[in-house]
N, C-alpha and C positions, 0 to 999 in steps of 0.2 A: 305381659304378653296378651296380645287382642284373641283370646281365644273363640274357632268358632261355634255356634251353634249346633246342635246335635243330629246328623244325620243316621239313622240307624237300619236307614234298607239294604245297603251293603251287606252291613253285619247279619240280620237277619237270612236276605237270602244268598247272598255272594252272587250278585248277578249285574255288577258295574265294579270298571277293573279302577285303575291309579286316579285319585284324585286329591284336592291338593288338602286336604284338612285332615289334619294329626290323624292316625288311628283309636279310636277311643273302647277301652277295656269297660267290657261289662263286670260290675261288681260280684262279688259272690259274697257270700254270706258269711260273715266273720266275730265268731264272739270269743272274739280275744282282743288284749286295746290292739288296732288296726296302725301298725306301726309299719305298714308298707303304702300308707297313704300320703307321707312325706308332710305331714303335720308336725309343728314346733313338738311335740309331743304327743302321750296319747290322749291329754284332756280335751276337753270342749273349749276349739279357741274363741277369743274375745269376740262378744256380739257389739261393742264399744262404737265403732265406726258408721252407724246406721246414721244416713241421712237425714231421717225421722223414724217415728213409729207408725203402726196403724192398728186401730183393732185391741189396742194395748200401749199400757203405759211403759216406757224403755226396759230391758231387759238384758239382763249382764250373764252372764256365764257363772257367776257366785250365787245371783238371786237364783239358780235354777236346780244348785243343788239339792236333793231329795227328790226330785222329778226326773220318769225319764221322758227323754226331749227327741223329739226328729226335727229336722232341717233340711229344708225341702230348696232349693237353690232353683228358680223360675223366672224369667221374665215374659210379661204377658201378651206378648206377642210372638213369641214360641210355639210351634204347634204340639211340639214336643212334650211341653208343659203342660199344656191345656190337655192334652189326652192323658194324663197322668192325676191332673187333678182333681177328677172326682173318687180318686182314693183317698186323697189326702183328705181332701175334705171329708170322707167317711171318716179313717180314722180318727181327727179331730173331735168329731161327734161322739164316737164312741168310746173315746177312753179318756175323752176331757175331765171325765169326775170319778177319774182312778189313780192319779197322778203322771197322761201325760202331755206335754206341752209340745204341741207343734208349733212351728216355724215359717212363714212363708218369707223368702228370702229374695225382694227383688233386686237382681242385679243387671242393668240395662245392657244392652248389646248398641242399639242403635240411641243419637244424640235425643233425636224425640222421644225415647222412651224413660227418659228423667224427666220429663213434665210431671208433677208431682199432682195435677189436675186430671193427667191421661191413669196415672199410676191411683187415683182417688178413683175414677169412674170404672176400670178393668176390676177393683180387687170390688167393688158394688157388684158389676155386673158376673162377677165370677164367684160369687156368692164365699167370699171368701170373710168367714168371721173369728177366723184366729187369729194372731198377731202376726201384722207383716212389717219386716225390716226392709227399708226402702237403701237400698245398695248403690247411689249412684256414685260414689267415689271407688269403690267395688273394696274396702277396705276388708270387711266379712267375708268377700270374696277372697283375697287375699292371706286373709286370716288362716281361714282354711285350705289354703292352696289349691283352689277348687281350679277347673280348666272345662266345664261343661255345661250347657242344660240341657235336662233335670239332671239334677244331684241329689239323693238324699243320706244323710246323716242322724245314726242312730246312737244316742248317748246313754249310758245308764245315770242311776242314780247318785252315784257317785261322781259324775261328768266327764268319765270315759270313754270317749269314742269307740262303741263296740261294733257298728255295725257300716256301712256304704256303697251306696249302688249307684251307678251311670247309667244314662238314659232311664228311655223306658223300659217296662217289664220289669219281675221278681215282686210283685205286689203280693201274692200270698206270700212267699218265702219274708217280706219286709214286714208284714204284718204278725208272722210267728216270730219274727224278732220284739218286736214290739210285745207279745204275750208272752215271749220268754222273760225278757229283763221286769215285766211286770209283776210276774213269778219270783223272780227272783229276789226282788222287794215285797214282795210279801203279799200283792196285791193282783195275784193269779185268779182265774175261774175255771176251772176246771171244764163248765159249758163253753168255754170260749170256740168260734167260730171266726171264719175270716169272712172280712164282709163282702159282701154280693151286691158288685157296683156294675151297670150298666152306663158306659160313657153314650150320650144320646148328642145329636147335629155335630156340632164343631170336637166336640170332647171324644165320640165314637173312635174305638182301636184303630189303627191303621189297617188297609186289606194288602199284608205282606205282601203275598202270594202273587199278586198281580202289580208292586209297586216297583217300576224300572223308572222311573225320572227320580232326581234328587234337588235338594233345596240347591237354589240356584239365586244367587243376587243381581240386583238390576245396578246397583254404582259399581264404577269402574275399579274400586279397589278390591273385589272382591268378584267379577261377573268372572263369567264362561262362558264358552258357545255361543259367543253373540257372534249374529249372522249377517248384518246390515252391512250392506257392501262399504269399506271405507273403516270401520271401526268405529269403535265411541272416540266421540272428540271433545274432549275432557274440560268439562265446566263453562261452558258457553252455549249460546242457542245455535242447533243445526237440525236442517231439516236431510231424517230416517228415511229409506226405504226398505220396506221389506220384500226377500226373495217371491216368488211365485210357490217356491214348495221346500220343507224345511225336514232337513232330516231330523230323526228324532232326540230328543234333549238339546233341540238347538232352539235359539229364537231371535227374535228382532225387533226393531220398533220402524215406525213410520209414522211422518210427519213432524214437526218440533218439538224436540225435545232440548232440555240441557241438563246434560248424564252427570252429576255430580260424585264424589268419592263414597257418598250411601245412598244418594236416592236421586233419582230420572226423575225429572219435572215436566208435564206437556205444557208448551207455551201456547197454544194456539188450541181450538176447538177442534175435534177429528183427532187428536191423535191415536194412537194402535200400539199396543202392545200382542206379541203373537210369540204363540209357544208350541212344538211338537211335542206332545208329552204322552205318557203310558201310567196313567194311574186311577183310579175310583174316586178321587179328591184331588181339588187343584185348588189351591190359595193364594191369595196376593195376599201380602202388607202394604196397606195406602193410607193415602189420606189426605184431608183434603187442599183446597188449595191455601197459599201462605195466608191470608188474610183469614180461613176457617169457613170461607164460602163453600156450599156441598158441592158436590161435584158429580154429574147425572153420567151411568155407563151403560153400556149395552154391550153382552156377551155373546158371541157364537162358537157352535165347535163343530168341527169341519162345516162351515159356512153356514149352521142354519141354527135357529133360534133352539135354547140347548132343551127342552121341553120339561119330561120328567127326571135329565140328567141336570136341573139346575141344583146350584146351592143353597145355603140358608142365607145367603143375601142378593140371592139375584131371583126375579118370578120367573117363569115358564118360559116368557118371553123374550129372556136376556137383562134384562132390564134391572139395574141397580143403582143405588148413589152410596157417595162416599159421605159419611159425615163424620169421622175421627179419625182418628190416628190408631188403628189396631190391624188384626187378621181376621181378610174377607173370605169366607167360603164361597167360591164363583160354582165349582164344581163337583157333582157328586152323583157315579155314576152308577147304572144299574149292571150287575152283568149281560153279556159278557162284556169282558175290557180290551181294549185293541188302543194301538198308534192313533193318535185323533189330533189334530189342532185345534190348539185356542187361541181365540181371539176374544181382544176387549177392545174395547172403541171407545174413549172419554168426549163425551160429546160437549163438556166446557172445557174451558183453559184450567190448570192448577193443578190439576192429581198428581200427586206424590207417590209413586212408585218404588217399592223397597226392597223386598226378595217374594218372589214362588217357592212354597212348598208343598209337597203331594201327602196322599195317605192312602 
């Protein structure tokens, strides 16, 4: 099953009704083997299937016994992920030389996100120096009969599955699991403390409170609320219009595109992506055009250049370029927050267009 990516503003505030992605149960805290997680059983399944390694030489499920292990299930273009990850990588840090071993576990959502050169530069720039299992067959996925990101997985020493949480959030409650089973091996501190992570630009928490748009895809296997009079017209070049005024979580494009089953392509200079949205953070996943030429954009929201509301890839003035295949921060607003449109304008041919998500 293609399962989706993890949307959690729902859950947190209940403030968007029926939509089409599973319900996803938040974990709670379980130190007993976790035998309602529908695991071959309660041990730590096969880590065997990994594409490659990174960060560390291969890693089996036998080599790991006497350590306790987490398993972080991520793909890096997740924004889900990425706000979660500078716990992980606390943790890592701080109990690497007490016996336990974290996990980074990439498992790709989208076809570009198996380039094992995007998957080499993300876990660089995500300061990630623990061992990452590159999941593009999603076997480990699998394995663990996982259906989300973030996923984590807490094993004891023994290779027990004791512990597992969905989504984000429960990061102290994961981290006193992690000091319990360390206790329990024998390898307790009685000072222990949970660590005191600040997520900073793209990593920063979501602002619940204010988040009513939801992760929204641009290919047609998975879009919504597309408002372009006509519909998407599936895998060929047509030239977009967009509406004059868009209600909110709706959007559209203009000019040529060709909407493919995961990603919009602009064929032509000018093209426009536009969104009504309600959030403190807006994100695209792009990237550039097929041959890897960058690809220069310019942002506005409700029509004017986004100033101190930009993000960490766009200046003052709107202005950004693509140059890889990951998650752009276009937007990041100051209070108050209100209904606003966005607009992006790809001012070459080639941007790769993939899903919006908010925070």
């Amino acid at each position: 099953m293609h399962a989706p990516r993890l949307w959690l503003a729902a859950l947190v505030v209940g403030l968007i009704g029926t939509q089409s992605e599973p319900v996803v149960h938040r974990g709670a805290a379980h130190l007993t083997p976790a035998t309602a997680m529908h695991l071959p059983d309660d041990t730590l399944p096969s880590l065997d299937g990994a594409t490659t390694w990174l960060e560390s030489r291969p890693l089996s499920a036998s080599s790991l016994r006497g350590k306790v292990v987490v398993v972080d299930f991520s793909t890096y273009t997740c924004i889900n992920s990425l706000r979660m990850l500078p716990y992980v990588r606390a943790w890592a840090e701080k109990y690497r030389n007490r016996g336990v071993v974290v996990i980074n576990v990439q498992a790709p959502e989208f076809e570009f996100e198996k380039n094992l050169d995007n998957v080499r530069q993300a876990v660089r720039e995500q300061r990630i120096d623990f061992p990452t299992a590159v999941d593009n067959d999603h076997a480990i996925w699998r394995a663990f009969d996982n259906d989300i990101w973030p996923a984590l997985y807490i094993a004891d020493q023994q290779g027990r599955i004791r512990y597992h949480h969905f989504g984000e959030g429960a990061y102290e409650e994961s981290e006193r699991v992690i000091q319990q089973l360390l206790a329990e091996a024998g390898h307790g501190d009685p000072e222990d403390q949970v660590s005191l992570v600040h997520g900073r630009g793209i990593e920063a928490p979501a602002d619940w409170n204010d988040l009513l748009s939801k992760e929204t895809y641009v290919g047609y296997d998975r879009a919504e609320n597309f408002a372009s009079p006509g519909g998407a017209a599936k895998d060929q070049s047509h030239t977009y219009a967009a509406p004059d005024s868009l209600p909110i979580n709706q959007w559209a494009l203009s000019g040529d595109w060709t909407v493919g089953h995961q990603i919009a392509v602009s064929n032509a200079p000018n093209g426009k992506l536009v969104f009504r949205f309600h959030a403190r953070d807006l994100h695209l996943v792009l990237g550039p055009a097929a041959n890897g030429a960058p690809v220069r954009f310019r942002v506005r929201i409700n029509g004017q250049a986004p100033g101190n509301a930009h993000g960490g890839d766009v200046d003052s003035q709107g202005n950004g370029k693509i140059t890889e295949q990951r998650l752009y921060q276009l937007i990041r607003q100051q209070q108050p927050i209100a209904d606003r449109t966005f607009e992006i304008e790809f001012l070459d041919a080639g941007a790769q267009a993939v899903v919006f998500t908010f925070g």
